[in-house]
C-alpha positions as CSV (number, residue, x, y, z in Angstrom):
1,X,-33.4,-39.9,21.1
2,X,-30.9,-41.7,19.0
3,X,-32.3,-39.2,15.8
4,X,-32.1,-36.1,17.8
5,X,-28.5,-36.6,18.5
6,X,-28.0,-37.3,15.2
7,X,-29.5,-34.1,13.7
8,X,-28.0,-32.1,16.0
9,X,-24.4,-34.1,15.3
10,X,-25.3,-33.7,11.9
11,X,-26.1,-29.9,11.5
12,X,-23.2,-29.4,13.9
13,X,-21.1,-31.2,10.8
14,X,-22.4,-28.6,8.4
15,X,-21.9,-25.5,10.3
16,X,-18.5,-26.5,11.3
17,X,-18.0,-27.4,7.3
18,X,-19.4,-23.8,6.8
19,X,-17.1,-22.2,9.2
20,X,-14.3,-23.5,8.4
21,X,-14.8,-22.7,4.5
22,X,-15.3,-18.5,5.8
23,X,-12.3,-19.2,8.4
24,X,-10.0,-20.4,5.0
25,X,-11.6,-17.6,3.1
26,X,-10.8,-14.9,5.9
27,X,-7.0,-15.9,5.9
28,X,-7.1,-15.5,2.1
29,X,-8.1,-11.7,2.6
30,X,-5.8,-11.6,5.3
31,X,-3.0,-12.2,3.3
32,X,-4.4,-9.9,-0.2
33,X,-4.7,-7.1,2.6
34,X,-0.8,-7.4,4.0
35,X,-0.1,-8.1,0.4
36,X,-1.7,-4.8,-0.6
37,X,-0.6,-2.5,2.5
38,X,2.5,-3.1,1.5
39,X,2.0,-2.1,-1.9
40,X,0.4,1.1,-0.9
41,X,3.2,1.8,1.6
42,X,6.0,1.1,-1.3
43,X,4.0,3.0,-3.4
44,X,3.7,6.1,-1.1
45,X,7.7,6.0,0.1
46,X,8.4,6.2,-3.8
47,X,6.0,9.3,-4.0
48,X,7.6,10.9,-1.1
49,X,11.0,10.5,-2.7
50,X,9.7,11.2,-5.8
51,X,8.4,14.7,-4.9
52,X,12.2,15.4,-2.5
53,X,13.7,14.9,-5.9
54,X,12.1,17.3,-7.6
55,X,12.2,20.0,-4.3
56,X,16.2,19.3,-5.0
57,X,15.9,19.9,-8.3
58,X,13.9,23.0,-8.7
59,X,16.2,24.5,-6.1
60,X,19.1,23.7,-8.5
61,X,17.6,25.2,-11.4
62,X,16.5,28.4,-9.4
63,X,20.3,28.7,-8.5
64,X,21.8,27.7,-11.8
65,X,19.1,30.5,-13.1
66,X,20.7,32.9,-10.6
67,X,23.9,32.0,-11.6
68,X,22.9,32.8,-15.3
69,X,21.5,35.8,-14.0
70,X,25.1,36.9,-12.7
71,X,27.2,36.1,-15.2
72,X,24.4,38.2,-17.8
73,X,25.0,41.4,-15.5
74,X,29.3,41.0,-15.4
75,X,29.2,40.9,-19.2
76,X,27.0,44.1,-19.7
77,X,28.8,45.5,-17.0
């Protein structure tokens, strides 16, 4: 009887070893994938911005081009 407890103790020991090793493990991957969702979401705010920016600025080129336009047609005028 006093064998049976202790196997059972005993593999207890080891599985608990075991799952505590994949618990530790988990948290690691845990914090890699809050660590790398934030990377994507910094990444993907500066590509937003990125493409805004250059919205603005071909709309300031198509009106400086307008402009250019303008000023072409007074002095032929």
């Amino acid at each position: 009887m006093c064998e049976v407890m202790n196997y059972i103790f005993g593999s207890l020991s080891s599985s608990e070893t075991a799952i505590r090793s994949i618990r530790k493990s988990m948290n690691k991957q845990a914090r890699y994938n809050r660590k790398l969702s934030t990377l994507v979401l910094i990444v993907t705010v500066n590509l937003v911005l990125l493409e805004l920016d250059r919205m603005e600025q071909k709309k300031r080129i198509e009106k400086l081009e307008s402009t250019i336009e303008e000023m072409k047609r007074d002095k032929g005028e």
